[in-house]
MARLOPA-321422 format. One record per residue (C-alpha): residue in one letter; x, y, z. Coordinates in steps of 0.05 Angstrom, whole numbers, padded with zeros to 5 digits, always signed. Example, Ala and Ser with C-alpha at 12.3 -4.5 7.8 and 13.67 -1.06 7.14 Angstrom:
% residues 2
A+00246-00090+00156S+00273-00021+00143
//
This chain:
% residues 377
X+00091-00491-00147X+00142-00501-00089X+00175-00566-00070X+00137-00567-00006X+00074-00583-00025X+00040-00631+00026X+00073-00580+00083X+00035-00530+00061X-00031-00564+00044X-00019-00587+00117X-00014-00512+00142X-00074-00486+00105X-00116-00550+00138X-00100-00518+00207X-00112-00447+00176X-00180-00474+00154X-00200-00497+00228X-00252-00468+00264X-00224-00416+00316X-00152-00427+00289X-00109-00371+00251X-00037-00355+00229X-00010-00355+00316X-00046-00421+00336X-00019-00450+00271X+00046-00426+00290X+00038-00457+00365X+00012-00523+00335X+00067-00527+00289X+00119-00510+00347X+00082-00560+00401X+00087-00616+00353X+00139-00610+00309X+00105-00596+00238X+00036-00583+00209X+00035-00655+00197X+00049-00678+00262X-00013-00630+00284X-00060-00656+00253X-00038-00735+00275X-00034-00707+00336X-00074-00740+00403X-00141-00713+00409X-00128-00677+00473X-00060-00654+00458X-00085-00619+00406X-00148-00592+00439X-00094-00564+00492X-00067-00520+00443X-00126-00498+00389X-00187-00524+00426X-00242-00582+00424X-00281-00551+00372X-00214-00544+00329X-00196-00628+00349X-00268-00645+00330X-00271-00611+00270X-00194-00635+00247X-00221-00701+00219X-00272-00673+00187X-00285-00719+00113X-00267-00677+00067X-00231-00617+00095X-00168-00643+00072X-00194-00662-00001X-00227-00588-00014X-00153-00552+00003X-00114-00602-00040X-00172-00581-00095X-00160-00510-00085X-00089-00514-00087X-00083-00553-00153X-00139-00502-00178X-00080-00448-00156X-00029-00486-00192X-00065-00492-00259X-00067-00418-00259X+00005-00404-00250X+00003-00378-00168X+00057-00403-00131X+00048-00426-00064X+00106-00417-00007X+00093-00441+00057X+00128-00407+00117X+00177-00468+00129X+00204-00456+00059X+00266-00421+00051X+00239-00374+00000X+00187-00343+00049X+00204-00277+00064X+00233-00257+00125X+00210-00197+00137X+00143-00233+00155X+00171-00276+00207X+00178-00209+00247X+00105-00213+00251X+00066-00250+00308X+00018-00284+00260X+00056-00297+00199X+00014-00319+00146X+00024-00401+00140X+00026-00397+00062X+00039-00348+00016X+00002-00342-00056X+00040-00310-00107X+00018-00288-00173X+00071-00256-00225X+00143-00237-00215X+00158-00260-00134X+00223-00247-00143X+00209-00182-00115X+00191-00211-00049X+00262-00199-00039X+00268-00123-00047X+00231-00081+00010X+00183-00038-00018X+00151+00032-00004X+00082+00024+00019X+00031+00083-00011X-00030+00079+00028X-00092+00118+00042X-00170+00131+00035X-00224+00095-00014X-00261+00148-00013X-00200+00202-00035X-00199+00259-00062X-00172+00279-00132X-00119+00315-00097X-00099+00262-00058X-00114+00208-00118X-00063+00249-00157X-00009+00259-00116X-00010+00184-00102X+00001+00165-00175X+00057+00219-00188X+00092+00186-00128X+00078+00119-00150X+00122+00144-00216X+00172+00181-00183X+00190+00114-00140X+00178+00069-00197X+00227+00111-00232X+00283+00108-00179X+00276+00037-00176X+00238+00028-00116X+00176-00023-00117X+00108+00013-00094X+00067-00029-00042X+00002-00027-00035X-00075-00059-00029X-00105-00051-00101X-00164-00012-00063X-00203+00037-00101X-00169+00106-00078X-00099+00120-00066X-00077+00043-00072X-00102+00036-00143X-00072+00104-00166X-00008+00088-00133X-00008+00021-00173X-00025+00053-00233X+00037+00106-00222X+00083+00056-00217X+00072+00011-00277X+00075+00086-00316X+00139+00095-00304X+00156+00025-00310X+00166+00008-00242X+00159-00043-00198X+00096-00060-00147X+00064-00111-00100X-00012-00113-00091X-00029-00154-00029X-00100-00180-00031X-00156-00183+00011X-00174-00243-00030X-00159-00303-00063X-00102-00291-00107X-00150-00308-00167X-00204-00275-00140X-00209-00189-00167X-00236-00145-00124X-00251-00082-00128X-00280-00105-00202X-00260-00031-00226X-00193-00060-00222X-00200-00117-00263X-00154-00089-00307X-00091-00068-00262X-00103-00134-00226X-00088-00177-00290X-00029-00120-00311X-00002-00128-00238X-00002-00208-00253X+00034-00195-00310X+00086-00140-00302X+00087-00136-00213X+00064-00190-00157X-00002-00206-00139X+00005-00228-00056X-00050-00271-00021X-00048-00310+00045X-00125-00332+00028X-00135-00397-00014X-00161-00382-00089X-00230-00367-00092X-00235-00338-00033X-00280-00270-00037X-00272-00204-00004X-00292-00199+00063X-00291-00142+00109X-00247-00177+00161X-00193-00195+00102X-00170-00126+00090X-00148-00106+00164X-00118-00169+00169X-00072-00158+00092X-00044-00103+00120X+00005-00125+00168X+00031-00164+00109X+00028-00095+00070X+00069-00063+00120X+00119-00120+00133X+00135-00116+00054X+00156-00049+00069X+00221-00003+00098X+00171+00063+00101X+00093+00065+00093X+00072+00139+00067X+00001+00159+00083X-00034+00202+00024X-00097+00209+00055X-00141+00183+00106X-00204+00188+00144X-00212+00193+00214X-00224+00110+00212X-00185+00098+00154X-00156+00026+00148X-00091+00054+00121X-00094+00073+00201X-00084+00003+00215X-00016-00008+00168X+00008+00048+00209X-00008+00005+00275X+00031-00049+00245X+00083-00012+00212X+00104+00017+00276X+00100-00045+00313X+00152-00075+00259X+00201-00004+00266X+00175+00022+00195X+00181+00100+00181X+00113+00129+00176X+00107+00186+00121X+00044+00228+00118X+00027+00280+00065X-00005+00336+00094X-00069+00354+00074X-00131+00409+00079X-00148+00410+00159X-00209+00419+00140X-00209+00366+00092X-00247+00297+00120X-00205+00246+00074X-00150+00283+00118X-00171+00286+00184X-00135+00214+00201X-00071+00223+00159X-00063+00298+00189X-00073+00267+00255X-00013+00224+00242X+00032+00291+00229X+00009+00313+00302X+00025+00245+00322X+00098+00251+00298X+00091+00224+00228X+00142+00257+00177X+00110+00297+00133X+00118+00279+00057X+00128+00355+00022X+00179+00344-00026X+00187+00279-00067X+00247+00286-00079X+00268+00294-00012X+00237+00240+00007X+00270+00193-00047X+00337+00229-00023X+00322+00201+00048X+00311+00130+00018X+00378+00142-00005X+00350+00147-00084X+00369+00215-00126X+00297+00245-00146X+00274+00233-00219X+00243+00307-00227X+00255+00375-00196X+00211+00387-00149X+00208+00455-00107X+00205+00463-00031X+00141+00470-00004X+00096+00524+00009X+00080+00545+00092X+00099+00504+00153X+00063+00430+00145X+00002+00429+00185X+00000+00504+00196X-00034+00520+00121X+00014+00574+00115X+00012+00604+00050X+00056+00637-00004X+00059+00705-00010X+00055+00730-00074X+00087+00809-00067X+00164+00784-00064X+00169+00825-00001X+00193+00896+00001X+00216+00892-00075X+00153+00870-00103X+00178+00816-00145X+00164+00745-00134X+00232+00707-00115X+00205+00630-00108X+00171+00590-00166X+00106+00579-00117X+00100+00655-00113X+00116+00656-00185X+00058+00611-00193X+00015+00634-00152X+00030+00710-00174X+00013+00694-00243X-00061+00660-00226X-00120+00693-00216X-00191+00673-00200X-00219+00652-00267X-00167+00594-00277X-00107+00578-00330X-00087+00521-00347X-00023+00487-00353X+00001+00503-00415X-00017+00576-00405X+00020+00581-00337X+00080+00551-00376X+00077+00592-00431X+00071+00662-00386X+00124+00631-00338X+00179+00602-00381X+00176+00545-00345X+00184+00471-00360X+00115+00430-00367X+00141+00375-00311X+00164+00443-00270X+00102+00480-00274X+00056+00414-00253X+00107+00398-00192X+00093+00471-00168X+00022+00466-00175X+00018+00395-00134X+00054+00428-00081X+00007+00493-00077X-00053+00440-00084X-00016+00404-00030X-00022+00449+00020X-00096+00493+00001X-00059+00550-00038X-00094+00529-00108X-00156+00494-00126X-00167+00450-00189X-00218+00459-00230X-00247+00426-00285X-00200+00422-00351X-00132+00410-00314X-00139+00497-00298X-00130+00520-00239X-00131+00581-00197X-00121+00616-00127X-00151+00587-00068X-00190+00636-00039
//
């Protein structure tokens, strides 16, 4: 626990009013002095500033008595609590308009301090998408630089996953209570996340999912974050929504382009026509975050958003002169897998499957069944 306790039990009593969130917490705190002073407050000074049905319901028996429970219940289970008066609250949330009052922190919150790289996208993803998202959730975790994200089913969770592979760093912000797992799929990387990351909550323990919560978590995804990169998502996607925010705040927006014909794409491709940067090379990307890339990694194949594709002949000499038309020379329509494209190509293992993400990338390969794959036709 923090040293400011009763200020914070004090905040999440306003929080818990009817009609009153995070900015008229913030104006009741800043018309009266403190959360305290709030709730002493005159009847109709406070109605002024939250409303009657917010007064009425402030001395309410018992209000105050079920968030002191809640927050001993968090205490007893090792979450921290830091209320946005504290000096430890992070202040790249006060750039928000509704910071959250209090924070709940489960794990290692030291790494409130280090801005993140928010991985994003679709619940309903693709395996494309779900495995690009984990091998950039290693290649950041690798170069030191914590991986953000919601713990969603999808692109979130493989992101997650990525990340504690390679030993890296990453923040989970919850839709929530911070003892509270949801999706239960990922009861496992929640309680690994506690453990070896930070679990993030503004919502009191217990509290279940909701649909409301997650739109609302993920201005405090994107605050956490210098850039947000969008995997994949639908045309209502509520990674779409940490991109509102994010840009609101001055993030960089990444996108990784994707099928246009692809639906889990149609909202993150939109992005690209929207003037998002388009995420083709990891390790150009971790060079622009100023990190040196943990792999090789070759330039991609076609102009993003135009599906252009590799071709194959080497021009007028006939022989292929990139690795992707390497690759994509030595596949044919049956399938091979991994090992036999390494073996035929003398390539490294971690070479060949960077190629082959990059072709999948962009529609020039499909994956099939048995980690083979073969021309896209």
């Amino acid at each position: 626990m923090t040293t400011e306790p009763s200020d914070a039990i004090a905040l999440l009593t306003l929080d818990r009013l009817p009609g009153v969130g995070p900015v008229t917490v913030l104006a009741l705190v800043r018309a009266f002095g403190s959360a305290e002073a709030a709730l002493g407050a005159r009847f109709d000074d406070f109605a002024a500033v939250a409303g009657v049905n917010a007064a009425r319901a402030r001395g309410a028996r018992g209000l105050r008595a079920e968030v002191e429970r809640l927050v001993l219940r968090a205490a007893r289970a090792g979450v921290e609590m830091v209320s946005w008066t504290a000096p430890r609250y992070p202040a790249a949330l006060r750039q928000l308009v509704d910071p959250p009052p209090v924070l709940f922190l489960r794990g290692r919150s030291e790494l409130l301090g280090r801005p993140g790289i928010a991985v994003v996208g679709a619940r309903r993803s693709t395996l494309r998408g779900r495995e690009f998202s984990e091998r950039l959730g290693r290649a950041l975790g690798r170069a030191g630089l914590p991986v953000v994200s919601g713990l969603a089913l999808g692109i979130d969770g493989a992101a997650h996953a990525g990340a504690l592979a390679a030993e890296g760093d990453t923040i989970a912000v919850l839709g929530t209570g911070p003892d509270v797992v949801y999706p239960r799929l990922h009861a496992r990387l929640f309680r690994t996340i506690g453990e070896r990351g930070l679990l993030v909550s503004e919502f009191l323990p217990g509290t279940p999912a909701a649909p409301h919560h997650f739109p609302r978590r993920n201005r405090i995804l994107a605050a956490l974050s210098s850039t947000v990169v969008v995997v994949e998502a639908g045309a209502r996607s509520g990674a779409l929504i940490t991109v509102d925010h994010a840009l609101d705040l001055g993030r960089d927006v990444w996108t990784v382009p994707g099928p246009v014909d692809g639906r889990a794409c149609v909202g993150s491709n939109r992005l690209l026509a929207d003037g998002a940067r388009p995420l083709v090379s990891v390790p150009d990307f971790l060079s622009s975050l100023g990190s040196d890339a943990p792999t090789p990694e070759p330039a991609p194949v076609g102009a993003p958003g135009q599906g252009g594709k590799a071709v194959p002949d080497g021009g007028a000499t006939g022989a292929p002169s990139t690795l992707e038309e390497r690759v994509l020379a030595a596949l044919d329509d049956r399938g091979l897998t991994v090992d036999d494209l390494t073996h035929r190509l003398a390539l490294p293992v971690e070479t060949t499957l960077a190629v082959l993400t990059t072709l999948e990338v962009h529609g020039d390969v499909e994956r099939l069944s048995g980690m083979r794959f073969r021309r896209a036709a």
